[in-house]
C-alpha positions in Angstrom: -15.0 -31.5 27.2 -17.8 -29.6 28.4 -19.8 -26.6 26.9 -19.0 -23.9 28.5 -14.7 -25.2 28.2 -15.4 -25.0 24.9 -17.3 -21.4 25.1 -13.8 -20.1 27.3 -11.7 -22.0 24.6 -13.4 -20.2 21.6 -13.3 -16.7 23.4 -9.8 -16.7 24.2 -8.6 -16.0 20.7 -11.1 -13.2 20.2 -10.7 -11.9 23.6 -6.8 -11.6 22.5 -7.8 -10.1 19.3 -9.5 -7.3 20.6 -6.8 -6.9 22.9 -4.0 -6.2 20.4 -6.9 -4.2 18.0 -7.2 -2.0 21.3 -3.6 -1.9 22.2 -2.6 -0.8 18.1 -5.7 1.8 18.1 -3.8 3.0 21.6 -0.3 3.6 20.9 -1.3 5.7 17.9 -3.6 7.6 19.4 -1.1 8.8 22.2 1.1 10.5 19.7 0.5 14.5 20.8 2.0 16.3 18.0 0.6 17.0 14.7 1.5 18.3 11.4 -1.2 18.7 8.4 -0.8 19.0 4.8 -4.0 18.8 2.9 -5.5 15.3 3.2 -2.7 14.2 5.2 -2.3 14.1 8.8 1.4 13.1 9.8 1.2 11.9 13.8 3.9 11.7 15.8 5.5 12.5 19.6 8.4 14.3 20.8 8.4 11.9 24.4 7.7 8.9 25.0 7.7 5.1 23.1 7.6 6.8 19.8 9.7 9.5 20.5 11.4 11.0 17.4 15.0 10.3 17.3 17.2 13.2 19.0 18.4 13.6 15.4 14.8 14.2 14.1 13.8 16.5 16.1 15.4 19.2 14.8 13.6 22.1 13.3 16.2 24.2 11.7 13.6 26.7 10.2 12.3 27.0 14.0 8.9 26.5 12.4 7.8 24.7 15.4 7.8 20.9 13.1 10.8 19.2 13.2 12.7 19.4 9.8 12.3 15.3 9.2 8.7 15.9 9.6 8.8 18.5 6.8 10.3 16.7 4.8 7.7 13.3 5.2 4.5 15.9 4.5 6.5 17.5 0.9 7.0 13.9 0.2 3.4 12.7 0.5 2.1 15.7 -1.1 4.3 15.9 -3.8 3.9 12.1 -4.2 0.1 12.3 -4.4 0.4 15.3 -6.9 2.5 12.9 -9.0 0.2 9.4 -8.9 -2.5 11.9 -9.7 -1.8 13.9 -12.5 1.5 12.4 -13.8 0.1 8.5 -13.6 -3.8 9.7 -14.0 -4.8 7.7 -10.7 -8.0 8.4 -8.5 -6.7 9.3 -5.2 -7.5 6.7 -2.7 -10.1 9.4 -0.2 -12.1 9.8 -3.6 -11.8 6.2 -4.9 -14.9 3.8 -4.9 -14.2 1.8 -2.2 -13.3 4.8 0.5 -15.3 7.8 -1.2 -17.1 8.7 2.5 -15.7 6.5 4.7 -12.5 7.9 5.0 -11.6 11.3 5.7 -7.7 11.8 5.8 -4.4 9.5 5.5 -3.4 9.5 8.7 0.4 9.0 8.9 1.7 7.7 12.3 5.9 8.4 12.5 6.8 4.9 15.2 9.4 3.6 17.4 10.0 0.7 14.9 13.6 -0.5 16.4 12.3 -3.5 18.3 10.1 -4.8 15.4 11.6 -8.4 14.6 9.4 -10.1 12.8 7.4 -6.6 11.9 7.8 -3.8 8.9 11.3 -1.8 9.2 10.3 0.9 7.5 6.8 1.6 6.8 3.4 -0.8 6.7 0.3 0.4 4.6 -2.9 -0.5 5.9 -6.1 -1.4 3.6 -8.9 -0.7 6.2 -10.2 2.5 8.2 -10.0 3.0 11.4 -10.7 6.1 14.0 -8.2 6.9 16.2 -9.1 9.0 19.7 -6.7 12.3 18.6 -7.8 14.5 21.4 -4.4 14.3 22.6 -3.0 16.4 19.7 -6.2 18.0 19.3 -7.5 16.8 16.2 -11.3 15.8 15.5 -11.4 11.4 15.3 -12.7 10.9 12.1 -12.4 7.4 9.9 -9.3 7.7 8.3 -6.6 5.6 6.1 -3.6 4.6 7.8 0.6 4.8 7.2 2.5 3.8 9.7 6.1 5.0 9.4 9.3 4.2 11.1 10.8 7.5 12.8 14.3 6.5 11.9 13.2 5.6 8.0 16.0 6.8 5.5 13.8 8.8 3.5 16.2 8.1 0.1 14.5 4.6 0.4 11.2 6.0 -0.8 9.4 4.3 1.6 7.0 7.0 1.9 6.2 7.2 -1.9 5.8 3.4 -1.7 3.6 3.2 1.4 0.9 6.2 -0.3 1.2 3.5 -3.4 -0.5 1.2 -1.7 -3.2 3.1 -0.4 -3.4 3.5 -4.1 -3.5 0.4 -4.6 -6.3 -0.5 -2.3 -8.6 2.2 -3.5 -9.0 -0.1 -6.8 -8.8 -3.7 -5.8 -8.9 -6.0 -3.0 -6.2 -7.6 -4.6 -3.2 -8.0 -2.2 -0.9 -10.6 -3.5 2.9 -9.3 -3.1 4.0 -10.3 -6.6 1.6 -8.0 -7.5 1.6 -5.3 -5.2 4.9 -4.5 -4.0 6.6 -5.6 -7.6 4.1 -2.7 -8.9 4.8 -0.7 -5.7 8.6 -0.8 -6.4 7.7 0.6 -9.8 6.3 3.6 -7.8 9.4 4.2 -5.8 11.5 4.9 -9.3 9.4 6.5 -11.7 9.2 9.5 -8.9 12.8 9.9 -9.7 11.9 9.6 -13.8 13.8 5.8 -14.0 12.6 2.3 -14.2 15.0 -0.6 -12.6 15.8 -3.7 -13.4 14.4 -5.9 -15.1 14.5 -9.8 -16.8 13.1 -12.3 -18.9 9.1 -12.5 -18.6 7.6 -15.9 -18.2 7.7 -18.3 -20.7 5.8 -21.4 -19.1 3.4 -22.4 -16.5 6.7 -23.6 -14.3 7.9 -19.7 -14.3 4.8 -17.6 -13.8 4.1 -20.0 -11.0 7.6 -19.1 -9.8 6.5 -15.3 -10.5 3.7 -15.8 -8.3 5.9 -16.5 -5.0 7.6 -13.1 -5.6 7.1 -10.2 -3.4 9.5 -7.1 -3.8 11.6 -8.9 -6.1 8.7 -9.3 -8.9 9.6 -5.4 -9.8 11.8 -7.0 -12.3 9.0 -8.7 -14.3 7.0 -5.8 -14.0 9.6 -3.4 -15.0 10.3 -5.6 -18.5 6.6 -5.7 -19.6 6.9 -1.8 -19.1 9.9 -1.3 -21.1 8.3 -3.7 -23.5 4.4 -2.2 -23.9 4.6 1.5 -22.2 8.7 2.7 -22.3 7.3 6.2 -23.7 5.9 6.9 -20.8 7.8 4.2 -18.0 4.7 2.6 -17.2 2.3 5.1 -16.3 0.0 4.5 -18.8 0.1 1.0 -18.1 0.1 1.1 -14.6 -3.1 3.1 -14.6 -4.9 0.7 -17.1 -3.5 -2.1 -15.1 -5.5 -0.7 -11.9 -8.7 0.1 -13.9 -8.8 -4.2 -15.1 -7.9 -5.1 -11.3 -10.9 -3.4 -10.5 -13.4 -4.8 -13.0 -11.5 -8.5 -12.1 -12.1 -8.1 -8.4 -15.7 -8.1 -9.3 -15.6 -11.2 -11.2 -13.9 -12.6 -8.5 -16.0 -11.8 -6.0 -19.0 -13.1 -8.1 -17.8 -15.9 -8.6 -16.4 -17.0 -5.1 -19.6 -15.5 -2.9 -17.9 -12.2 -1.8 -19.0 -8.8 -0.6 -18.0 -5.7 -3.7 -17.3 -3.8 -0.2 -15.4 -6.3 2.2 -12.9 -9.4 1.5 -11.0 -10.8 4.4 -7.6 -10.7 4.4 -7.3 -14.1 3.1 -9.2 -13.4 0.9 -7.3 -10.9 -0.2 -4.4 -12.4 0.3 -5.7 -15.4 -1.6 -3.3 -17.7 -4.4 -6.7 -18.1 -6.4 -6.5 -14.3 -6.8 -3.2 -14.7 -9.2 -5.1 -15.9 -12.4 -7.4 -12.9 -12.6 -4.5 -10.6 -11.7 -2.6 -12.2 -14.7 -5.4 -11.9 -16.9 -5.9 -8.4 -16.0 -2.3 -7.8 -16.7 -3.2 -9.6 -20.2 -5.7 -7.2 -20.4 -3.9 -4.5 -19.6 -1.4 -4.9 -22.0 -3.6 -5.4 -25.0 -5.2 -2.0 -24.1 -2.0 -0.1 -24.4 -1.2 -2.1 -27.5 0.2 -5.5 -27.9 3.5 -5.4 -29.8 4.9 -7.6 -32.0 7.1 -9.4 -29.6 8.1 -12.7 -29.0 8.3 -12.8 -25.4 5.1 -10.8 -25.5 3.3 -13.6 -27.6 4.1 -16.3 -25.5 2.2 -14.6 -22.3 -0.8 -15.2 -24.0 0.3 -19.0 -24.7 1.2 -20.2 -21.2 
């Protein structure tokens, strides 16, 4: 094989990833309409792809915002309110990692119906991004991004959960599911003043290794250590110190593996040698609110 095959060979993979970068930045950035509330700016369209479902786009109030999206912005704002002042969390604009290099959370309302493989609901993303919004007349600024599906039942709490994450990401690169959506679960209930499910914590190597290849379904491990070490408050103490050792562990991490404190890729973040220092964080975390006197506690500390 000669050079320049291999040149054309190499390119074609980039060349397609730009191409579907350019074609995601461009389907957002033709939705027209516009609705703000504080640091969020909720996207969406009344024609088109992403056209709001006929049942959405009713605006009872004749405000000039469909009712549905009304309802997504006192969701968000309420939400945030709540992770800040109930749960004590740094909002993700004023974090450490997005403090200047992200101006809003922008919140794009999609056509989801023909995703197959893709979110049904609603996809958080971890990096910023500007979007051309002259379309609905907005200045295109680096911004955090929530995509959202128009015909979302909004008694899933998919919105709470998605703004979780951006929570999430404003403290640690960390992006393992068992971690994040078992903790992002969490968020969905304790809006509503409840904690699910929950079951025996791991007792061996064999079953936090089977923890580990959770995603949404790890909510029940993290729902026991909270009813264990933080029920007086349903995990919001807990969830907050949890967040503040992901963040000091993310260092260590990166220390010790030869990464940037400002960029991992995703596999990186995505990484199974991430699980230890999330476990030890959650060791830490726990000792911090104050180890009880339990048995299944004890063993944690043993495996």
């Amino acid at each position: 094989m000669n050079r320049l095959h291999t040149v054309l060979i190499l390119l074609f993979p980039l060349l397609s990833q730009i191409a579907s970068a350019g074609a995601w930045e461009d389907r957002r950035s033709k939705l027209d309409q516009v609705a703000i509330y504080g640091e969020y700016r909720i996207f969406y369209s009344l024609s088109g792809k992403d056209a709001l479902p006929k049942h959405r786009k009713i605006d009872s109030d004749k405000s000039g915002i469909p009712d549905f999206i009304e309802s997504v912005g006192r969701r968000l704002t309420d939400a945030g309110r709540f992770f800040r002042s109930e749960v004590g969390l740094v909002p993700p604009l004023k974090s450490k990692r997005y403090m200047g290099k992200a101006h809003y959370i922008d919140v794009n309302i999609l056509d989801f119906s023909n995703n197959k493989k893709g979110p049904k609901n609603g996809v958080a993303y971890d990096g910023t991004t500007k979007f051309n919004r002259a379309r609905s007349g907005q200045v295109s600024l680096n911004v955090l991004v929530i995509d959202l599906s128009g015909s979302v039942r909004l008694k899933t709490n998919s919105v709470e959960h998605e703004l979780f994450h951006l929570y999430q990401n404003g403290y640690t690169f960390f992006k393992n599911r068992w971690y994040t959506e078992g903790t992002a679960r969490w968020s969905e209930l304790i809006i509503e003043g409840r904690v699910g499910s929950s079951e025996l914590l791991p007792d061996s190597k064999f079953t936090r290794e089977k923890l580990f290849k959770k995603t949404y379904d790890a909510n029940s491990f993290w729902n026991e250590l909270i009813i264990k070490v933080d029920r007086n408050s349903q995990g919001k103490r807990f969830i907050k110190i949890l967040l503040e050792e992901l963040d000091y562990a993310d260092n260590i991490a990166a220390r010790k593996r030869g990464l940037s404190n400002s960029y991992w890729k995703e596999s990186e973040q995505r990484s199974t040698d991430n699980n230890i220092y999330i476990w030890n964080a959650t060791l830490k975390a726990i000792q911090r609110v104050g180890r009880p006197s339990d048995d299944e506690i004890r063993k944690l500390y043993k495996i």
